[in-house]
C-alpha positions as CSV (number, residue, x, y, z in Angstrom):
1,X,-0.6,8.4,-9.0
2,X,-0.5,8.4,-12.6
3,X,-4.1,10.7,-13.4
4,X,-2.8,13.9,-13.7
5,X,-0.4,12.8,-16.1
6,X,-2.5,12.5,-18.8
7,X,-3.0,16.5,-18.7
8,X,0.6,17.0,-19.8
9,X,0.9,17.5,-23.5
10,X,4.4,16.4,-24.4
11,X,4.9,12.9,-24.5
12,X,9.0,13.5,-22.9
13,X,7.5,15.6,-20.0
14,X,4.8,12.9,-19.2
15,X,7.8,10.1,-18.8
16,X,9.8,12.8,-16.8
17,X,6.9,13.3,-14.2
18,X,6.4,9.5,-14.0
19,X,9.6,8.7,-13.6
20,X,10.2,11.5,-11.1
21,X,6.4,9.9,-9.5
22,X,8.0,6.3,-9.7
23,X,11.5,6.9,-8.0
24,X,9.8,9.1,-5.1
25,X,7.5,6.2,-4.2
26,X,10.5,3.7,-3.6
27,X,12.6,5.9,-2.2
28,X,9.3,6.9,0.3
29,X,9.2,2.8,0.3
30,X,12.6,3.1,1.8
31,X,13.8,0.1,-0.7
32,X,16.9,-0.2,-2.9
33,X,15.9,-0.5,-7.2
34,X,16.4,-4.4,-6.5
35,X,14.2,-4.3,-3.7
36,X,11.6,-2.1,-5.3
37,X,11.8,-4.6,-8.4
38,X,11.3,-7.7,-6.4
39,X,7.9,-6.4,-5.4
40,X,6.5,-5.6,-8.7
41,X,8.4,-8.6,-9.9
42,X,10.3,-6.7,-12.9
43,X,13.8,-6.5,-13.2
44,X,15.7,-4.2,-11.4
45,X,16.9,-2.7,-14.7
46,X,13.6,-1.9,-15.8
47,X,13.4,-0.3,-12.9
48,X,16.2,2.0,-13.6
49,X,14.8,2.8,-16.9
50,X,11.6,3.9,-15.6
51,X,13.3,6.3,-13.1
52,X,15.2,7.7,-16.2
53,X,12.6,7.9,-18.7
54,X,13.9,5.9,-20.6
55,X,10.8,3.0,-20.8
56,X,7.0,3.6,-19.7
57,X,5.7,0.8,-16.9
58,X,3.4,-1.3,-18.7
59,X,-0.1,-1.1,-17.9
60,X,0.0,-3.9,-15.5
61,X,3.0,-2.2,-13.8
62,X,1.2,1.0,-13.4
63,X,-1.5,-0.8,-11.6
64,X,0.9,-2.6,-9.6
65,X,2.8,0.6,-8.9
66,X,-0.4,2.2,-8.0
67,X,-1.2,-0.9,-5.9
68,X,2.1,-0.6,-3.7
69,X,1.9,3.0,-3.0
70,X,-1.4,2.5,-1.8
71,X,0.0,-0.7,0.4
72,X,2.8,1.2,1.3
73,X,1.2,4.7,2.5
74,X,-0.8,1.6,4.6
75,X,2.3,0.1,6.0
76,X,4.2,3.8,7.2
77,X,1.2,4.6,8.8
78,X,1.2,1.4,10.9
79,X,5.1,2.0,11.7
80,X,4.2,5.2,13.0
81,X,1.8,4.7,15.4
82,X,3.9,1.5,16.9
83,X,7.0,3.8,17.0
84,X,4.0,6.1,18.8
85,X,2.7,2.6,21.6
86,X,6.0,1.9,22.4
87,X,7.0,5.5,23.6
C-alpha cells in the first residue's frame, strides 16, 4: 500500500497520498473512523489525523494497515461469492 510512496519527493505530498491511501481502505472496509480504529486498536482521533495529514501511522500502524487491507480485500471477496451461492 504504502511502496510507491517513497517515490514522492515532498514530504506534504507523501502524507496527502497516504492519507488519501488510508481513508479509501476504510471507507472500501465499509467501517465508520471508530470502527476502523477499533481494528488497528488506535484512537479514533488518530485516525482522523491520518486521513487529514495531519500525523503519519507509525510503523507498526502501517503494517497493521497493510495487514487489514490485505484481510479485508480477503473478506469482500468471500461476501461476493456467498451473495453469488445464494442467487
Amino acid at each position: 500500500m504504502v511502496k510507491h510512496l517513497t517515490k514522492t519527493t515532498s514530504r506534504g505530498s507523501i502524507f496527502n497520498m497516504i492519507a488519501k491511501d488510508i481513508k479509501k481502505l476504510r471507507q472500501r472496509l465499509g467501517l465508520t473512523q471508530k470502527e476502523f480504529a477499533g481494528r488497528l486498536k488506535v484512537d479514533n482521533v488518530t485516525v482522523s489525523r491520518w486521513e487529514r495529514g495531519e500525523q503519519k501511522p507509525s510503523q507498526l500502524a502501517v503494517r497493521q494497515l497493510e495487514r487489514l487491507a490485505r484481510k479485508g480485500g480477503n473478506n469482500d471477496q468471500a461476501r461476493e461469492d456467498k451473495g453469488r451461492a445464494n442467487k
